[in-house]
PyMOL Python script that loads the backbone (N, CA, C, O; Angstrom):
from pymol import cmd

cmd.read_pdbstr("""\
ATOM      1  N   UNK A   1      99.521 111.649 110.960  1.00  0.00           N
ATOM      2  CA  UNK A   1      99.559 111.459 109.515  1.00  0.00           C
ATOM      3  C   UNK A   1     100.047 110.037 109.216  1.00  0.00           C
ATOM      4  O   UNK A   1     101.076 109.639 109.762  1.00  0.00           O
ATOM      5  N   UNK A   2      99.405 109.304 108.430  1.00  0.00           N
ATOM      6  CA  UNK A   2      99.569 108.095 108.348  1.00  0.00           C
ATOM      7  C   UNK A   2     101.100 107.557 107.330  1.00  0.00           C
ATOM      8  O   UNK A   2     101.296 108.282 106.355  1.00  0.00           O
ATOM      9  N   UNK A   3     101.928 106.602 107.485  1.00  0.00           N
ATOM     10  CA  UNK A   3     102.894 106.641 106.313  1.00  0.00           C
ATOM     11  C   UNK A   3     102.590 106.367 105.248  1.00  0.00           C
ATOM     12  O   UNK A   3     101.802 105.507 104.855  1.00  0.00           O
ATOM     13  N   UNK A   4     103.486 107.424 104.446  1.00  0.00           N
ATOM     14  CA  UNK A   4     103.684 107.033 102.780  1.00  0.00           C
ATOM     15  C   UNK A   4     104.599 106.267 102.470  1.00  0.00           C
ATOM     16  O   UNK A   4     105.778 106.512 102.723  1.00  0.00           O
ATOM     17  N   UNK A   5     104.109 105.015 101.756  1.00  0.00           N
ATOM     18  CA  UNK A   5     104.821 103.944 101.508  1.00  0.00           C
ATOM     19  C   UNK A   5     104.944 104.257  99.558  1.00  0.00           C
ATOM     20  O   UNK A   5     104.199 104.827  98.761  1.00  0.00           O
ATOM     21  N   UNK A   6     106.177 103.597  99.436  1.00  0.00           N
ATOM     22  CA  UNK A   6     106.541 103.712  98.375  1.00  0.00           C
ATOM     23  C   UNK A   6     106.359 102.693  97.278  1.00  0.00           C
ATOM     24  O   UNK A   6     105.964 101.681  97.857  1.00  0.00           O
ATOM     25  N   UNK A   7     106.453 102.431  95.894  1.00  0.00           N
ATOM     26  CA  UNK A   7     106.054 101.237  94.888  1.00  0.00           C
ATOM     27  C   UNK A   7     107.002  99.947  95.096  1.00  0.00           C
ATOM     28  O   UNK A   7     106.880  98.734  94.926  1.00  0.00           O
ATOM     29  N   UNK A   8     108.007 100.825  95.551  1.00  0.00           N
ATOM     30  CA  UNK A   8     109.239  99.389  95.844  1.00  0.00           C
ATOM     31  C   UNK A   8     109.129  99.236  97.139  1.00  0.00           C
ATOM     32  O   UNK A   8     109.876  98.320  97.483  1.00  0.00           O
ATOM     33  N   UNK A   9     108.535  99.708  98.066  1.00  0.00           N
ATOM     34  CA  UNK A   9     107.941  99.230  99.459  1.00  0.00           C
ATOM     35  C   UNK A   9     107.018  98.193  99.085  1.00  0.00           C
ATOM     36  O   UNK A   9     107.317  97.013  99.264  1.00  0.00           O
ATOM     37  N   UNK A  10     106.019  98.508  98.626  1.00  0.00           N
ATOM     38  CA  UNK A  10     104.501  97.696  98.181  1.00  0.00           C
ATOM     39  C   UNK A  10     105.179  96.137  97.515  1.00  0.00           C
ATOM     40  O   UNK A  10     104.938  94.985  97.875  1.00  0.00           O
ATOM     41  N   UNK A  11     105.976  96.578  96.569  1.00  0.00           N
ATOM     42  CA  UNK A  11     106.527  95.417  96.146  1.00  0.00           C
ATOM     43  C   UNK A  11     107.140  94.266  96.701  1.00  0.00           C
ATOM     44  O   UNK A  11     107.307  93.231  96.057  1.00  0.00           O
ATOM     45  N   UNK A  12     107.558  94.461  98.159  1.00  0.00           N
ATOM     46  CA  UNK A  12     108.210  93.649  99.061  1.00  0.00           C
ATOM     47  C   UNK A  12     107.481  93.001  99.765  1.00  0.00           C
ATOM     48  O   UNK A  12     107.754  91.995 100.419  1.00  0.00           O
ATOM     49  N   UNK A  13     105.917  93.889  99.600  1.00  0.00           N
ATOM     50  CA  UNK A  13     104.884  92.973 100.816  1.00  0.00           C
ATOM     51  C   UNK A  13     104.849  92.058 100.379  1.00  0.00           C
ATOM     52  O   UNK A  13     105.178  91.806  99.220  1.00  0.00           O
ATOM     53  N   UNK A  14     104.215  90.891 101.636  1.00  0.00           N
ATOM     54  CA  UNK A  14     103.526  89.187 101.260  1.00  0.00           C
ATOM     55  C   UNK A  14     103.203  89.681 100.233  1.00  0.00           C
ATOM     56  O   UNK A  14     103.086  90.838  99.828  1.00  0.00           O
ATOM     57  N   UNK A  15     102.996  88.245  99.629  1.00  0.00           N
ATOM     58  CA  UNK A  15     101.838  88.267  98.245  1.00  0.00           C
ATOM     59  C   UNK A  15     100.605  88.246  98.757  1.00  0.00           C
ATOM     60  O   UNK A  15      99.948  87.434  98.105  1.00  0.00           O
ATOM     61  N   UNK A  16      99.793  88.868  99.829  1.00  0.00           N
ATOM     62  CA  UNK A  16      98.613  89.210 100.116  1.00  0.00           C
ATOM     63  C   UNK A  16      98.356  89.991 101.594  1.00  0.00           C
ATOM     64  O   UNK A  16      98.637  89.472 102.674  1.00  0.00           O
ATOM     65  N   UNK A  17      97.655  91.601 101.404  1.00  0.00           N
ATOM     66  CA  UNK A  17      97.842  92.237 102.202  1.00  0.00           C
ATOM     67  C   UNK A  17      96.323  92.590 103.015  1.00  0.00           C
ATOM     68  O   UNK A  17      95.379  92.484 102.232  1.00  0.00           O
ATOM     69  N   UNK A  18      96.004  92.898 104.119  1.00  0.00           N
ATOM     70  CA  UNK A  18      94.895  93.073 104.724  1.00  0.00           C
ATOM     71  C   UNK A  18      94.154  94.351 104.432  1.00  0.00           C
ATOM     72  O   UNK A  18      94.853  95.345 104.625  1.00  0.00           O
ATOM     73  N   UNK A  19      92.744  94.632 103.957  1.00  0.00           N
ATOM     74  CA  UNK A  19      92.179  95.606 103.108  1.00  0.00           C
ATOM     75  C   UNK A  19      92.632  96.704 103.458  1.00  0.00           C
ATOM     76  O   UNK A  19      93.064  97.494 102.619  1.00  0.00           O
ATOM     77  N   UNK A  20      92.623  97.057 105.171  1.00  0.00           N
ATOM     78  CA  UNK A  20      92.784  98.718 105.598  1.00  0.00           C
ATOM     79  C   UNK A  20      94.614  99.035 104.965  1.00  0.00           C
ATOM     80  O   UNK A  20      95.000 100.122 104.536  1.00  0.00           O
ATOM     81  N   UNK A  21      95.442  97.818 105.072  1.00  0.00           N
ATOM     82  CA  UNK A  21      96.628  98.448 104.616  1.00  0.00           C
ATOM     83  C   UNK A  21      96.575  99.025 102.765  1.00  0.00           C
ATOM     84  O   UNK A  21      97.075 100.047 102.296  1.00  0.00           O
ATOM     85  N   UNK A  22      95.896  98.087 102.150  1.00  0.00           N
ATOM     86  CA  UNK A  22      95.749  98.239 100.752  1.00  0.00           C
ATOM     87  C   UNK A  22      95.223  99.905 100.581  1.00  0.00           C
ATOM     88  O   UNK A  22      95.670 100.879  99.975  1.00  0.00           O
ATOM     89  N   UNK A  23      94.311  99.715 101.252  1.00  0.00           N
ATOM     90  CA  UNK A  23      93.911 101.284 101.291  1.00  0.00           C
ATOM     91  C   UNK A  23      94.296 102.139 101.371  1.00  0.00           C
ATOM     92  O   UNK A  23      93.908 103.180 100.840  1.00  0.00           O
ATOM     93  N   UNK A  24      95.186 101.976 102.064  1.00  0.00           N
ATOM     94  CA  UNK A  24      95.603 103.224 102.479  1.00  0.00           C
ATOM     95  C   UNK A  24      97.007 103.686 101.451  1.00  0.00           C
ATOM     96  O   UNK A  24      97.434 104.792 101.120  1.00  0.00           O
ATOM     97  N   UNK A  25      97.427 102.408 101.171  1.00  0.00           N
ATOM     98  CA  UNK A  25      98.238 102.368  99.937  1.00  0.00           C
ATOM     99  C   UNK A  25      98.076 103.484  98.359  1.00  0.00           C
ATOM    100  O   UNK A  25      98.844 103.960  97.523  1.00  0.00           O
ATOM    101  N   UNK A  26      96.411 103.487  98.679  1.00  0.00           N
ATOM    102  CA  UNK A  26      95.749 103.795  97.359  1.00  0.00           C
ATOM    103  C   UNK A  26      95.177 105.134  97.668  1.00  0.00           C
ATOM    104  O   UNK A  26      94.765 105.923  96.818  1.00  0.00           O
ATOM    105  N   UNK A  27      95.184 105.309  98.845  1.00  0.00           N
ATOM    106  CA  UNK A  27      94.745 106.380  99.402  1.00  0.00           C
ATOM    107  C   UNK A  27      93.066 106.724  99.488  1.00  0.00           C
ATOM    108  O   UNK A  27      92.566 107.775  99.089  1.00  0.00           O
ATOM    109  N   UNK A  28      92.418 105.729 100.025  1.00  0.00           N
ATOM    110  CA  UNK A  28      91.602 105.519  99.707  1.00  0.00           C
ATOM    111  C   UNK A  28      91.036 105.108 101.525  1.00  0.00           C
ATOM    112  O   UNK A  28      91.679 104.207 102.064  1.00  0.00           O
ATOM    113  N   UNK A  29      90.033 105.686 102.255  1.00  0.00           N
ATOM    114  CA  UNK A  29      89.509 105.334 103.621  1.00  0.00           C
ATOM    115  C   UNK A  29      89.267 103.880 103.921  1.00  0.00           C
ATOM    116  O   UNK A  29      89.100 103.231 102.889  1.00  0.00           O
ATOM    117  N   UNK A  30      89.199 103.178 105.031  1.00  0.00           N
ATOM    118  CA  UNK A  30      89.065 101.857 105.010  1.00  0.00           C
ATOM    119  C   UNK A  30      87.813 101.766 105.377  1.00  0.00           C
ATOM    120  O   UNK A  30      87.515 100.575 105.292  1.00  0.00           O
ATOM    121  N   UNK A  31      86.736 102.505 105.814  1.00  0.00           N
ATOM    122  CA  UNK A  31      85.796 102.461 105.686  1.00  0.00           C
ATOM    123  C   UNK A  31      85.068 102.352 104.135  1.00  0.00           C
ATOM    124  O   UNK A  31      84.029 101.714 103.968  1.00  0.00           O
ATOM    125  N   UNK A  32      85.724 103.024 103.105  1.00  0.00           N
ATOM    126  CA  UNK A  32      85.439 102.936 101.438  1.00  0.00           C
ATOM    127  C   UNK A  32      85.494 102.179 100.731  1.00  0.00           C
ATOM    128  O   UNK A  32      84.842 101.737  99.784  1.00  0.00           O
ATOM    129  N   UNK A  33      86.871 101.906 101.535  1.00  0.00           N
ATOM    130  CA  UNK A  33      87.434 100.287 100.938  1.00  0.00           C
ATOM    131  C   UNK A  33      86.779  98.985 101.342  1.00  0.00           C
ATOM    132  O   UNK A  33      86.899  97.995 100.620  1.00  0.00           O
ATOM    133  N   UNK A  34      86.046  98.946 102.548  1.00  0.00           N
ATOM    134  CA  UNK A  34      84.855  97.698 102.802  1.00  0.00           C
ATOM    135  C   UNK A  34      84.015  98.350 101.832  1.00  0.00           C
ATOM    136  O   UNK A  34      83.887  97.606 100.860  1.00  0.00           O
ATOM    137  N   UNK A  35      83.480  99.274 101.715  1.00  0.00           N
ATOM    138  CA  UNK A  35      82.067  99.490 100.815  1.00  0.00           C
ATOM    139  C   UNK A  35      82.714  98.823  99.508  1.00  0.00           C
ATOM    140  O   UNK A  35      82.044  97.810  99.305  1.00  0.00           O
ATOM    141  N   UNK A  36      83.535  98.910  98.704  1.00  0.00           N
ATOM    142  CA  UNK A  36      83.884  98.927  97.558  1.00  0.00           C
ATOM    143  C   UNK A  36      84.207  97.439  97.381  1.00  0.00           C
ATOM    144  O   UNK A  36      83.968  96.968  96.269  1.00  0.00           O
ATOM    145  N   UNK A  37      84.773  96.541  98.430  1.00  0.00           N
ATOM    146  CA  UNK A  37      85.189  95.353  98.382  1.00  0.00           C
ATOM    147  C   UNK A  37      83.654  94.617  98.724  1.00  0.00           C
ATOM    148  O   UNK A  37      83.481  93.604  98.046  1.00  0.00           O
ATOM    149  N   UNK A  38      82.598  94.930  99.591  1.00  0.00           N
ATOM    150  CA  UNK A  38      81.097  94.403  99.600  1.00  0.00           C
ATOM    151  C   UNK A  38      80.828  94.185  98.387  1.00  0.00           C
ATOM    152  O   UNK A  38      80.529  93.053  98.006  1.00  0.00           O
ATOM    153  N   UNK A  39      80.899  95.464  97.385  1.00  0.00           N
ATOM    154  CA  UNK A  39      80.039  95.759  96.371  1.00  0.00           C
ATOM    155  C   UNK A  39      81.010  94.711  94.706  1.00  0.00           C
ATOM    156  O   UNK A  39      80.696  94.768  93.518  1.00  0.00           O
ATOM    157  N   UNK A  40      82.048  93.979  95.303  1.00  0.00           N
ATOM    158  CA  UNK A  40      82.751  93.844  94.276  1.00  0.00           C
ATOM    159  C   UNK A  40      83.600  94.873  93.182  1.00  0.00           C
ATOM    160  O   UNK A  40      83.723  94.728  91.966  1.00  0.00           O
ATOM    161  N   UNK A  41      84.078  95.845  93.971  1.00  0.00           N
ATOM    162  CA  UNK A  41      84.599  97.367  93.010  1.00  0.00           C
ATOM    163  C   UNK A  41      85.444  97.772  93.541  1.00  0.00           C
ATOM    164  O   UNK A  41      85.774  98.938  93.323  1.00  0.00           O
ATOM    165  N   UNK A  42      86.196  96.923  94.524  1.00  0.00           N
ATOM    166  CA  UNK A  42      87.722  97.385  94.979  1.00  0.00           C
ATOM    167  C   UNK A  42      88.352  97.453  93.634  1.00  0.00           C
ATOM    168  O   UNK A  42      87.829  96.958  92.635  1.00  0.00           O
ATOM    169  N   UNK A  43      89.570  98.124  93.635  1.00  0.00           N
ATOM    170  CA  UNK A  43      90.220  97.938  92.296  1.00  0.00           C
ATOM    171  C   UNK A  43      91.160  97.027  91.952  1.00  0.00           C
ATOM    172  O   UNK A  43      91.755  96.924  90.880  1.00  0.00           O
ATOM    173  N   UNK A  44      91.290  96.116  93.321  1.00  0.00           N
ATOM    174  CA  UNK A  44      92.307  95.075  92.902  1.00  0.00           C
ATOM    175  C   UNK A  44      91.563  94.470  93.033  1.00  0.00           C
ATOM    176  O   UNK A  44      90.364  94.708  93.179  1.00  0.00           O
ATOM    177  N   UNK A  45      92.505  92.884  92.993  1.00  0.00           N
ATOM    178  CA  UNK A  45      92.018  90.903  93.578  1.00  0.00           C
ATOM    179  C   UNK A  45      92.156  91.401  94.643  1.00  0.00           C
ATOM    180  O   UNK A  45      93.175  91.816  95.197  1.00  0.00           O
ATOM    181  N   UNK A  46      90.547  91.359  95.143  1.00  0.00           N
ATOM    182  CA  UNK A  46      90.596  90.839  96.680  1.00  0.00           C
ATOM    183  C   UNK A  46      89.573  89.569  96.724  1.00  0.00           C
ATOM    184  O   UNK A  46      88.483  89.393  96.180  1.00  0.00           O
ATOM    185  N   UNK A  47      90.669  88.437  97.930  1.00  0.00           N
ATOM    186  CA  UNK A  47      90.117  87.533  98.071  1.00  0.00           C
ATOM    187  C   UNK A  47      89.230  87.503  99.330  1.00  0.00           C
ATOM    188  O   UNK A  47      89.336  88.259 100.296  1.00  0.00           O
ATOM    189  N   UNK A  48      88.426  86.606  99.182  1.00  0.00           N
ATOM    190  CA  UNK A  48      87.586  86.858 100.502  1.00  0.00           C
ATOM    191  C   UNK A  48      87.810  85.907 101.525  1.00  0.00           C
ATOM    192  O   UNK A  48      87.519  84.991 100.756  1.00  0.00           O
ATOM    193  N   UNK A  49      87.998  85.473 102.291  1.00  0.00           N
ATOM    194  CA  UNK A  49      88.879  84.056 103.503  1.00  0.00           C
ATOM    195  C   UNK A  49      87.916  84.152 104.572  1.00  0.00           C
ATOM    196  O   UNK A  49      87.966  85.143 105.300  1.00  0.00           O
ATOM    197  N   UNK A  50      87.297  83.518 104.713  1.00  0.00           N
ATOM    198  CA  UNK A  50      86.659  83.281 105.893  1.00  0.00           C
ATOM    199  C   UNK A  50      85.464  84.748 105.551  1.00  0.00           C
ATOM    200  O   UNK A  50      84.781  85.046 104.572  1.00  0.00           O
ATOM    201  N   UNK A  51      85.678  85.386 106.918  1.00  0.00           N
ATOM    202  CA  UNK A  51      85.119  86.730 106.825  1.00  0.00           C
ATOM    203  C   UNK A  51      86.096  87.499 106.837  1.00  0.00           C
ATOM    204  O   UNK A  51      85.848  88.331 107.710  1.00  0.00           O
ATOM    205  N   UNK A  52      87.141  87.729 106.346  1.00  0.00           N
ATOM    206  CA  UNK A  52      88.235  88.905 106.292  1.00  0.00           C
ATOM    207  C   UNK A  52      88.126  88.661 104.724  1.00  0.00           C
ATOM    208  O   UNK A  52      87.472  87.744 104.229  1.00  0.00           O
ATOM    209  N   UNK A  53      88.914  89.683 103.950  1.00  0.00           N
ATOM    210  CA  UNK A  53      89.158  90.718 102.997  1.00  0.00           C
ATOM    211  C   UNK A  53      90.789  90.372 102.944  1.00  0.00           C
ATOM    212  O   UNK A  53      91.327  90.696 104.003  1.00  0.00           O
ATOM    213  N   UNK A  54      91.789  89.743 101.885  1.00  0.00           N
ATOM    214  CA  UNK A  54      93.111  89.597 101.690  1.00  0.00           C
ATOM    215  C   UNK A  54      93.033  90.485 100.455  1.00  0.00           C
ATOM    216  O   UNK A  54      92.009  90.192  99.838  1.00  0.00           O
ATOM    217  N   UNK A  55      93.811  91.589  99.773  1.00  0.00           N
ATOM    218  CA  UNK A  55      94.150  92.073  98.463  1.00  0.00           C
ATOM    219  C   UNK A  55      95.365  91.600  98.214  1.00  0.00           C
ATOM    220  O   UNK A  55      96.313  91.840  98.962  1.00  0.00           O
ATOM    221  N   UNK A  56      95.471  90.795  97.011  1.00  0.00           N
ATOM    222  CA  UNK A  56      96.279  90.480  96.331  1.00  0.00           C
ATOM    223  C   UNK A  56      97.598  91.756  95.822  1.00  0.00           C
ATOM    224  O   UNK A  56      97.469  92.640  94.975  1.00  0.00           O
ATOM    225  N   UNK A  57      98.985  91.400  96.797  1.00  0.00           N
ATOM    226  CA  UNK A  57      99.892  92.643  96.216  1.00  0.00           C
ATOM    227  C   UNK A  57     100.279  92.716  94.866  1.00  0.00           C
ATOM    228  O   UNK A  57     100.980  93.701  94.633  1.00  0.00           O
ATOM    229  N   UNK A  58     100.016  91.890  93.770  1.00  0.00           N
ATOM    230  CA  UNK A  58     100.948  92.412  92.538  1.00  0.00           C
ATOM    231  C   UNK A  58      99.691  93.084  92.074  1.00  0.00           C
ATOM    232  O   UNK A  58      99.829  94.278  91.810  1.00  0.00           O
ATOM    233  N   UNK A  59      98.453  92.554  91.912  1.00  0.00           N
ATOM    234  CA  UNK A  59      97.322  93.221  91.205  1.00  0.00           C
ATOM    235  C   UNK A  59      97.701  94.491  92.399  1.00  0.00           C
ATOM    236  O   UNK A  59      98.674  95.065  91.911  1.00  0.00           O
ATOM    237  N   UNK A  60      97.417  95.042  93.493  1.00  0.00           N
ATOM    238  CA  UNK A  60      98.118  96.679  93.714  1.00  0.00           C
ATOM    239  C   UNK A  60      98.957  97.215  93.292  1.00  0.00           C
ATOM    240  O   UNK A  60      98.886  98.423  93.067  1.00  0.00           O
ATOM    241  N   UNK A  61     100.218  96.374  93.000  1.00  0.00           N
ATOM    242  CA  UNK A  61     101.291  96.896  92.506  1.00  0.00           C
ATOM    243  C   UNK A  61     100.883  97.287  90.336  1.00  0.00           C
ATOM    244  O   UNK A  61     101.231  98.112  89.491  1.00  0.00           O
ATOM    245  N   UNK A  62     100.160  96.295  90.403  1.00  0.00           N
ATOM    246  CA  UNK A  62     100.094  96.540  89.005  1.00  0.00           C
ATOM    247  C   UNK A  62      99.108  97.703  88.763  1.00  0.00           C
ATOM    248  O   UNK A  62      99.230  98.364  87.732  1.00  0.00           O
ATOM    249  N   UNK A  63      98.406  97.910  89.411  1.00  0.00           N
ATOM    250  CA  UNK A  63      97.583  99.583  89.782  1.00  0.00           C
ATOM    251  C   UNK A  63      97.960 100.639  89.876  1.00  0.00           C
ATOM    252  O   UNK A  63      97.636 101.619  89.205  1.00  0.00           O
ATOM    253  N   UNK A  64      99.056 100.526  91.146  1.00  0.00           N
ATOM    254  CA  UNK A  64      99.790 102.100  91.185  1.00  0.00           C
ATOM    255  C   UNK A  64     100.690 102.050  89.890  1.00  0.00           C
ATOM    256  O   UNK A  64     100.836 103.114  89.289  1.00  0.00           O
ATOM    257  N   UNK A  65     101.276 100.972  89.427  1.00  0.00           N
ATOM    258  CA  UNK A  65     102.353 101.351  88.355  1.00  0.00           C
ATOM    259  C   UNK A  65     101.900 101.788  87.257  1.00  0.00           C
ATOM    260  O   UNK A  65     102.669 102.156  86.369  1.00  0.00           O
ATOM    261  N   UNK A  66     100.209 101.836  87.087  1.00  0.00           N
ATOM    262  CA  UNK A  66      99.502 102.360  85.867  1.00  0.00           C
ATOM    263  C   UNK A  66      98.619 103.196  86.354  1.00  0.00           C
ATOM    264  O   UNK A  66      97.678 103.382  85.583  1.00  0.00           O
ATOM    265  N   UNK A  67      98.561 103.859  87.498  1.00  0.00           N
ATOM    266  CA  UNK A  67      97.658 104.846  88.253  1.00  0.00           C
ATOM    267  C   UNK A  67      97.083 106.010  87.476  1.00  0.00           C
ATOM    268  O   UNK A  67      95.983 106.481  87.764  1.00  0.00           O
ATOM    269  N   UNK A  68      98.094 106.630  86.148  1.00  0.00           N
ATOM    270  CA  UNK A  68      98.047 107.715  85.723  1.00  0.00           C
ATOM    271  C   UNK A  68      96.799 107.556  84.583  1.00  0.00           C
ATOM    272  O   UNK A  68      95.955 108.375  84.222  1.00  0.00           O
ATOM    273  N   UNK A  69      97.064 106.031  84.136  1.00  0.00           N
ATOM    274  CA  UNK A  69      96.270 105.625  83.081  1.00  0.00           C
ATOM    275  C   UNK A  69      94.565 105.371  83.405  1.00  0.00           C
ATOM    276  O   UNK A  69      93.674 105.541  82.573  1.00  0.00           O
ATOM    277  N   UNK A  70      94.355 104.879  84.969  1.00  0.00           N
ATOM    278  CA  UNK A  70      93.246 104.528  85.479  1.00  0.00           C
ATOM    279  C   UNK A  70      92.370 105.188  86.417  1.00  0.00           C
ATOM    280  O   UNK A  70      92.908 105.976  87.194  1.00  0.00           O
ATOM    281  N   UNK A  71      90.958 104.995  86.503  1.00  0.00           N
ATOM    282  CA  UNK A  71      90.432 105.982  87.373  1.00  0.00           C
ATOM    283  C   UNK A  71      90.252 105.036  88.271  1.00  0.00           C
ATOM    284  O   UNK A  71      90.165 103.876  87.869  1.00  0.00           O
ATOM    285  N   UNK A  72      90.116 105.449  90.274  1.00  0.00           N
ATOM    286  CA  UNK A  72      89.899 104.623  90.728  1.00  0.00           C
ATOM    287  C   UNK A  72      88.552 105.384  91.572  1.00  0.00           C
ATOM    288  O   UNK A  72      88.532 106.587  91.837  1.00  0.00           O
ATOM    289  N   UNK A  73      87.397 104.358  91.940  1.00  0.00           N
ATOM    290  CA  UNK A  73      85.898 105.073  92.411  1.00  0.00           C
ATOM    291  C   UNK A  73      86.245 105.462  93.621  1.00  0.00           C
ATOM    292  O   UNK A  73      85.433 106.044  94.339  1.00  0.00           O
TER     293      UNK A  73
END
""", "prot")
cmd.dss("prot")
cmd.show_as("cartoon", "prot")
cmd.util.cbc("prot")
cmd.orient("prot")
């Protein structure tokens, strides 16, 4: 079972985290999370660097802290 990390965990990461961790953050497969970051429909800033995938932590953090309000695909 993978860990559950908490909002004031998330909050401590770099200011930029690698897609499969974001994911999993969101609860969301990292296989889903490349489809969704290809397609431009991750739900955060993700930047693109080279050929890797960086998500921006406050845009996550600013997600889960309004999670209730938002749908995520």
């Amino acid at each position: 079972m993978p860990k559950i990390v908490t909002l004031d965990e998330i909050r401590s990461w770099p200011a930029t985290v690698d897609l499969p961790t974001a994911a999993a953050a969101i609860g969301v497969s990292r296989s889903h999370a490349y489809e969704l970051a290809n397609r431009d429909e991750f739900p955060c800033r993700v930047l693109k660097v080279g050929g890797r995938y960086r998500v921006v932590t406050s845009s996550l953090v600013a997600l889960l802290d309004d999670a209730p309000a938002r749908e995520i695909a």
